[in-house]
C-alpha positions, 0 to 999 in steps of 0.5 A: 114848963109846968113841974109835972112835966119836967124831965119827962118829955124833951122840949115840951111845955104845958099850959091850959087854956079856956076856950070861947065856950067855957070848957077847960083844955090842956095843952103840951107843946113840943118843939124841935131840936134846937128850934129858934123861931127867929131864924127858922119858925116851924108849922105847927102839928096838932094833935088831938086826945092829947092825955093818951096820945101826947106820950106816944107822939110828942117823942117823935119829933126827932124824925126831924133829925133822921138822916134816912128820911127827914120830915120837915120841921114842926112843932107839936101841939098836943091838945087834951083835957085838963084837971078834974076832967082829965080822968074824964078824958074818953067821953069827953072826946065824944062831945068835942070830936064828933060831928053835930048830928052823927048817928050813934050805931047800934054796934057802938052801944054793943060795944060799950055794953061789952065793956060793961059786961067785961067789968071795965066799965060801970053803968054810970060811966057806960050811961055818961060815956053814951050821953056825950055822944047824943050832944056832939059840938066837932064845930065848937073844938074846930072853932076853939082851936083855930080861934083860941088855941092857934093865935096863942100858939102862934104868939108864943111859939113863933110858927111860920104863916103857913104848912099848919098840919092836923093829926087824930085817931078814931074819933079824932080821926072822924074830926080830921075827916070833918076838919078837911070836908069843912075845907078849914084853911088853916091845915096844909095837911091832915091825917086821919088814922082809922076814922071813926065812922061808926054809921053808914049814915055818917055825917062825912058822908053828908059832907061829901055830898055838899063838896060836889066837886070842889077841889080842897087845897089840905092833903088828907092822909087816912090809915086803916088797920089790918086786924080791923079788916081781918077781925070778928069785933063788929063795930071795928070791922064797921069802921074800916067798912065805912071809911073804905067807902069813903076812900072810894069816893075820894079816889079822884081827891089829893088822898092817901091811905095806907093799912097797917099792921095794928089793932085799933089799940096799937095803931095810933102811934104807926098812923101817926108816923104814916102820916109824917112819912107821907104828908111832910117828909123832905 
């Protein structure tokens, strides 16, 4: 375990890895209580925008010991940014979880300009912040972590063969979307908590159109939030709008939603328990 992360998050290693592309990724895995890969070898569970969500999520693993309702085993592969680019981490998740070809829409621009205006943001880091969504490579990162990161993880960790799971949030969960539109075999279930489907124009939508009627084998899970429904914050009220419209399409699918009682702030740690409760319980 690397020393910046002894002592702060039970059972859980940290490495960095090169992808295929050349880009730089840090990695926390997490593994149950007492996990002995030759006896008992569990799923692994990815986890995306792992510098802000690993801290959040990674605790987590110890439903498994809930004697009120046990989730399956698993282990936690938490996949963020590393080094330098660490502190960077908010637009470089724009180049890696974003669809090729996904439209920017204008409320997202009005957004980013909000931010500039409130001071939490500087022009240079709105300006880098909006390029990284004019050239997006969702096809690279899901290439990088079924070809680079899972055999790896796999070799180290022990995993079982199968039950492999997929968790993001916002963009992390338009990439879930596309990960499970793409029909990728390696997840068994995939959750998507309030998808950031900025655009009606969306490529998920392109995608759902491709998939006709074909039947994927993932189960997808997929939560909204309350206050992005109920709020005046336009670009939230999109995203919900957008991915209703999806769900409405899908209603003949293996899919589950649910809407929880969070902003888009505070919601990522509640869709991740939704999607434990509901994707892999006993």
């Amino acid at each position: 375990m690397s020393a910046m992360w002894h002592g702060c998050l039970a059972d859980t290693d940290y490495f960095e890895i090169r992808s295929g592309a050349g880009r730089d990724y840090g990695v926390w895995v997490t593994t149950p209580p007492g996990y002995d890969p030759a006896t008992t070898p569990a799923p692994a569970v990815y986890v995306l925008d792992g510098n802000w969500a690993v801290g959040q999520t990674a605790p987590l693993i110890v439903t498994q010991l809930d004697p009120m309702q046990k989730i399956q085993p698993y282990l936690q592969v938490s996949v963020g940014y590393a080094g330098e680019e660490a502190q960077h981490w908010a637009r470089l998740r724009n180049r890696d979880l974003v669809p090729p070809g996904e439209p920017i829409a204008p409320e997202f621009v009005d957004a980013v300009e909000m931010g500039l205006e409130a001071g939490t943001m500087t022009r240079e880091a709105a300006d880098a912040y909006l390029a990284e969504l004019r050239e997006t490579h969702a096809d690279a990162f899901l290439d990088f972590l079924t070809t680079d990161l899972h055999p790896r993880i796999e070799r180290d960790y022990g995993t079982a063969a199968s039950g492999h799971g997929l968790f993001g949030y916002s963009y992390g969960g338009l990439f879930s979307l596309y990960t499970w539109l793409t029909g990728n075999p390696l997840f068994e279930t995939i959750g998507a908590g309030s998808p950031g489907v900025a655009s009606p124009d969306s490529q998920v939508f392109a995608q759902l159109e491709a998939m006709g009627e074909d039947q994927y084998a993932a189960k997808l899970h997929v939560t909204v939030n309350e206050q992005e429904l109920l709020g005046d914050l336009a670009i939230y009220q999109n995203l919900a709008k957008n991915t209703a419209n999806l769900l409405h399409r899908l209603t003949s699918r293996d899919v589950t939603s649910a809407v929880l009682r969070e902003t888009h702030v505070t919601g990522l740690q509640a869709s991740f328990l939704s999607y434990l409760r509901t994707c892999r319980a006993r």
